[in-house]
PAVEXZA-524117 format. One record per residue (C-alpha): x, y, z; residue in one letter. Coordinates in steps of 0.1 Angstrom, whole numbers, plus 5000, padded with zeros to 4 digits. Layout:
N
XYZA
...
//
This chain:
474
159764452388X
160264242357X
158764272323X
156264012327X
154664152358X
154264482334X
152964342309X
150364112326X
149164432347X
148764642315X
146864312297X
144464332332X
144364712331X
143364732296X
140664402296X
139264622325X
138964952307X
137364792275X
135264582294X
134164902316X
133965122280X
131464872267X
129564822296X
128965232297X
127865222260X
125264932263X
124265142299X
124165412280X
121865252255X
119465052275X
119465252305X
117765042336X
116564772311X
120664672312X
120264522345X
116764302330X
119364182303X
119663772301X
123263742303X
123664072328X
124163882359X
127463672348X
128363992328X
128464172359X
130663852382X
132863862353X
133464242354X
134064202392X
136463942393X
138364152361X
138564412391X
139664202418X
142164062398X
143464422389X
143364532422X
145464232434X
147864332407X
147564672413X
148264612455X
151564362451X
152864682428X
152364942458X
153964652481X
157064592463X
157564942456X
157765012492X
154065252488X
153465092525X
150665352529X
149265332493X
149464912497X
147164892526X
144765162516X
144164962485X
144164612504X
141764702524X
139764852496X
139964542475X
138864332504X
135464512512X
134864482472X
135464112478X
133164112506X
130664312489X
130864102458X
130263792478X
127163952498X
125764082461X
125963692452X
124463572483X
121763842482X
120863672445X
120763372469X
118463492498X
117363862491X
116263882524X
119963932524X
119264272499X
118164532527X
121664572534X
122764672499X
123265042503X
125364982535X
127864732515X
128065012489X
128265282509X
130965062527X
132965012489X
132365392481X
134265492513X
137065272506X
137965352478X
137565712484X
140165672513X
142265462489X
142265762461X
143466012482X
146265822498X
147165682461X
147666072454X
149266272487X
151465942499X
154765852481X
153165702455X
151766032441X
155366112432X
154965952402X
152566182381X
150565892364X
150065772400X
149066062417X
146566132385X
144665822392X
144665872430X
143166242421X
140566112394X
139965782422X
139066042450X
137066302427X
134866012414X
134365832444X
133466172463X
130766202435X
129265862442X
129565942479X
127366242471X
125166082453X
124165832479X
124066112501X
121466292482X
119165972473X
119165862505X
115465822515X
115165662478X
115665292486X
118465132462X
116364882447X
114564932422X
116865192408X
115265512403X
116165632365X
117365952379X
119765822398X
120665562375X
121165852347X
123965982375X
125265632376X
125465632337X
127965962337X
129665882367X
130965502354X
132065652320X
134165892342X
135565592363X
137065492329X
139765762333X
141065552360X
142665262343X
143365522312X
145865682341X
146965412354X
147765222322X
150065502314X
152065442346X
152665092341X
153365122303X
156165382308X
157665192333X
157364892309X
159165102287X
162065182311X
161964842324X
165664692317X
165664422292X
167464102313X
166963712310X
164063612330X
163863262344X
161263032324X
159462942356X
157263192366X
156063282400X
153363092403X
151163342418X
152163602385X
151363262362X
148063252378X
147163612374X
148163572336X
145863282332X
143063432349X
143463762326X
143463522294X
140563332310X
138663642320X
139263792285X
137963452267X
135063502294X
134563882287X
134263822252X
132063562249X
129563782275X
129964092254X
128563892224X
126063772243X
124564112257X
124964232218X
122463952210X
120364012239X
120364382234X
119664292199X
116364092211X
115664362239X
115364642207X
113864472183X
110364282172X
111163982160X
108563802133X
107663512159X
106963812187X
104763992158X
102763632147X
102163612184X
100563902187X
098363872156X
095363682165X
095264042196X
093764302181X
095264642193X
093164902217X
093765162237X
092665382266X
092465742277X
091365852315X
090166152325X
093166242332X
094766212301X
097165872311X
096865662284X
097265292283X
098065062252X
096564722251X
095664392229X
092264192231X
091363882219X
088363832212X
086163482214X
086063232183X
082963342166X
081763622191X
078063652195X
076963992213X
073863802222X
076163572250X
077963622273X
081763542278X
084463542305X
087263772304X
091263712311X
093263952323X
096963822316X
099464052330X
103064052315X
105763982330X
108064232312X
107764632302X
108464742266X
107765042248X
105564852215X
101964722218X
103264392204X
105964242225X
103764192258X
102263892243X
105363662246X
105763762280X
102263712292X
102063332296X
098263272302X
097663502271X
099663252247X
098162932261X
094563062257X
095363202219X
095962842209X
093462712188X
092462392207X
091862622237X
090162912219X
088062642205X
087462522239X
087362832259X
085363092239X
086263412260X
087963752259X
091763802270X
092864122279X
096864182278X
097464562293X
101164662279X
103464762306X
105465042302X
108865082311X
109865152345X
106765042358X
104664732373X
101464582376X
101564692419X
102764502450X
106364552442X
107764822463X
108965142449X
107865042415X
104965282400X
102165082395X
099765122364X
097664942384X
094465182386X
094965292344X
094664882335X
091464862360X
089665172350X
090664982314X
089064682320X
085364792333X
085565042301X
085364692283X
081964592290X
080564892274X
081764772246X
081664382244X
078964122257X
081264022290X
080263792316X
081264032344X
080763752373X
083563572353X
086363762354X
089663592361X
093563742365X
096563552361X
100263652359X
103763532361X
106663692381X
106064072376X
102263982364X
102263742399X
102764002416X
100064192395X
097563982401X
097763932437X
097564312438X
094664352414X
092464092436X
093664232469X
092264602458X
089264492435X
088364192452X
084564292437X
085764272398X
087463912401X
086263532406X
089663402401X
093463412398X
095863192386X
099563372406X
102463242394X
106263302413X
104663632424X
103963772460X
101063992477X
100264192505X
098963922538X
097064222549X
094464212525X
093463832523X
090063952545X
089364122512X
089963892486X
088863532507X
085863452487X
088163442449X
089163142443X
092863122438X
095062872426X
098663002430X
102062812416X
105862882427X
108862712426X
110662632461X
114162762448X
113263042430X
115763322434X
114163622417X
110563622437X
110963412472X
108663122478X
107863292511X
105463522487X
103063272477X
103163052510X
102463332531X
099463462509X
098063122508X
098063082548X
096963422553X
093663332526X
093263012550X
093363202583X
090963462566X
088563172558X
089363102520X
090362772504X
093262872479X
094962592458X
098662632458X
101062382437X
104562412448X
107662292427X
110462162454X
112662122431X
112462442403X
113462792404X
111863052387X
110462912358X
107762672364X
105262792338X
105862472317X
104762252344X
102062482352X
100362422320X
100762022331X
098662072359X
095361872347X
092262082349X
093562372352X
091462572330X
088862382334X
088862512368X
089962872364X
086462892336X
083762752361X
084862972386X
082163282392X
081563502415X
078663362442X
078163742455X
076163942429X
076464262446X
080164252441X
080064242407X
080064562383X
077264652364X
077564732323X
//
């Protein structure tokens, strides 16, 4: 084994324990809002291919120090994380592909358990470095097999925080790992005899050092970029609070003591004599402050301007979502749901609202939302404007006679398409005449073009509710 093969494993080794101590500190800071991060998702293809590259390393090691047992074990466990890498990407692709996501880690968990325990009680545990890693490999592993074990009726997605608090602990532990194994390769560096090597490398060792530089460059870059996102995730920025300005802040208490922060804008000029329509604009993100949710409700900011406040004279009411939570129809989500209705009707005791003109729109998360609000309170809605969000078919019967105009983009990755298409033929079949705009060639974010559509809000305002009796009396 020559010098540069130690020294390239010990560069891979020790990107992949910084790159895994950083990523337990920002997990450690954020918690579940790590995986919402902007710059996660490449973050976390980066980290893999840091490990598969190690572990390739790592497995031509065991092979040409004759660890025959040792080298298979951890071929075969660096295969399934391939495998499972490439399913986590393809399930990003079609997350229909998702309901087998506890099987592919349950799969990787096993592996590497197997690969621990050989790493330690095979030949290769005779080196003490060795054998430490395979210990701390097979002890850590176990854990995670345990923990799987003992959330299993908890479905993996969304992660529960309990279970991702577990997760927190039992990464940091993984980092002991590399520490271990670092120490192996570095004392053999050390004791590696110092001869001429030839100028041309192998070419598969000068591709591993390329890929570690790459990976480093890559890894850098990333780390910066979850700093700044972290940054944005923590803090209120001045454009987030000027946003929210023109909202006036509010709050309710149920009976039950849940309470649930909100902003209201009032109408230009409000009149308690008239009448006015009320907005509900559902966010598409959670956050702890009473000020952020206004950037990240959509229909809230496009009715604040002052051409359309001007043009619009109504009410728009912009429930905050706390963390950890949703708006209802995503699954295993709680849903805040009932607090924001029981919020709303509490409104027109104390405002001049119009309540045959209420209307709900949303995007992603809020999408969702609002195909859930007018799917269980058909009788407090005459419209909704869904955006990339997805409902439950069942209840179209209910909701038939809102008029709904819903938008989505074909590609979109985060929310399938399927959602709105299939809510939108259930609504025909159920008798109702939804709109539905579809983008063939957008993902995710299609609220720009949205706001293109011409007549939009003219629509959305002369929408009202034809059956009286469904409306709720103030």
């Amino acid at each position: 084994m020559t010098k540069q093969f130690h020294q390239t494993i010990c560069a891979s080794l020790g990107l992949s324990l910084a790159a895994g101590l950083f990523q337990s500190w920002l997990h450690f800071q954020r918690g579940l809002d790590l995986y919402t991060l902007a710059s996660f998702r490449s973050w976390f293809l980066v980290f893999d291919f840091i490990a598969l590259i190690t572990a390739s390393l790592l497995v031509t090691y065991y092979f040409r120090k004759n660890y025959r047992a040792t080298f298979w074990a951890g071929l075969v466990a660096t295969l399934i994380s391939f495998v499972t890498l490439l399913y986590l990407i393809l399930a990003t692709l079609y997350p229909l592909l998702g309901q087998y996501y506890r099987a592919a880690v349950l799969l990787g968990v096993l592996a590497y358990l197997v690969y621990g325990t050989i790493l330690a009680a095979s030949h290769s545990g005779s080196r003490p470095w060795l054998k430490g890693a395979g210990i701390g490999m097979a002890l850590l592993y176990g854990a995670q097999l345990a923990a799987l074990m003992w959330f299993i009726d908890i479905p993996p997605y969304p992660p529960t925080a309990k279970l991702d608090v577990i997760q927190q602990w039992l990464s940091l532990a993984d980092r002991i790992v590399p520490v271990l194994l670092l120490f192996n390769f570095v004392d053999e560096l050390k004791n590696t005899p110092d001869v001429k090597e030839p100028v041309d490398l192998p070419a598969g060792l000068l591709l591993a050092k390329g890929m570690v530089v790459i990976l480093a460059i890559s890894t850098t870059v990333l780390a910066i970029q979850l700093l700044g996102d972290n940054h944005n995730h923590t803090h209120i920025s001045a454009r987030e609070t000027a946003l929210a300005q023109p909202f006036e802040e509010g709050s309710y208490v149920s009976r039950q003591g849940d309470t649930l922060l909100y902003r209201l804008l009032k109408p230009l000029h409000y009149d308690a004599k008239k009448r006015y329509p009320l907005v509900v604009g559902l966010p598409f993100s959670c956050r702890l402050d009473n000020i952020r949710q206004i950037d990240a409700c959509p229909i809230a900011k496009w009715l604040a301007t002052d051409e359309n406040r001007r043009k619009y004279p109504c009410f728009v009411f912009v429930p905050r979502c706390p963390p950890y939570s949703g708006w209802g129809g995503v699954a295993n989500t709680p849903s805040v749901a009932p607090l924001a209705i029981e919020a709303l009707v509490s409104l027109d005791k104390a405002f001049s609202i119009d309540t045959q003109r209420r209307y709900v729109s949303g995007v992603s998360r809020g999408g969702y939302g609002s195909w859930h609000l007018i799917g269980t309170h058909p009788e407090l809605f005459a419209a909704a404007i869904p955006v990339c969000g997805e409902g439950d078919p069942s209840q179209a019967p209910g909701m038939a006679g809102i008029a709904v105009w819903a938008f989505h983009g074909a590609k979109d990755m985060n929310v399938p398409v399927s959602g709105s298409r299939e809510m939108v033929s259930a609504l025909k079949q159920a008798g109702g005449a939804p709109r539905y705009t579809e983008y063939a060639h957008l993902a995710h974010s299609v609220w720009e073009e949205v706001i293109k559509t011409p007549g939009l809000l003219d629509w959305l305002f002369s929408q009202k509710q034809t059956d009286h009796s469904k409306a709720t009396k103030s």
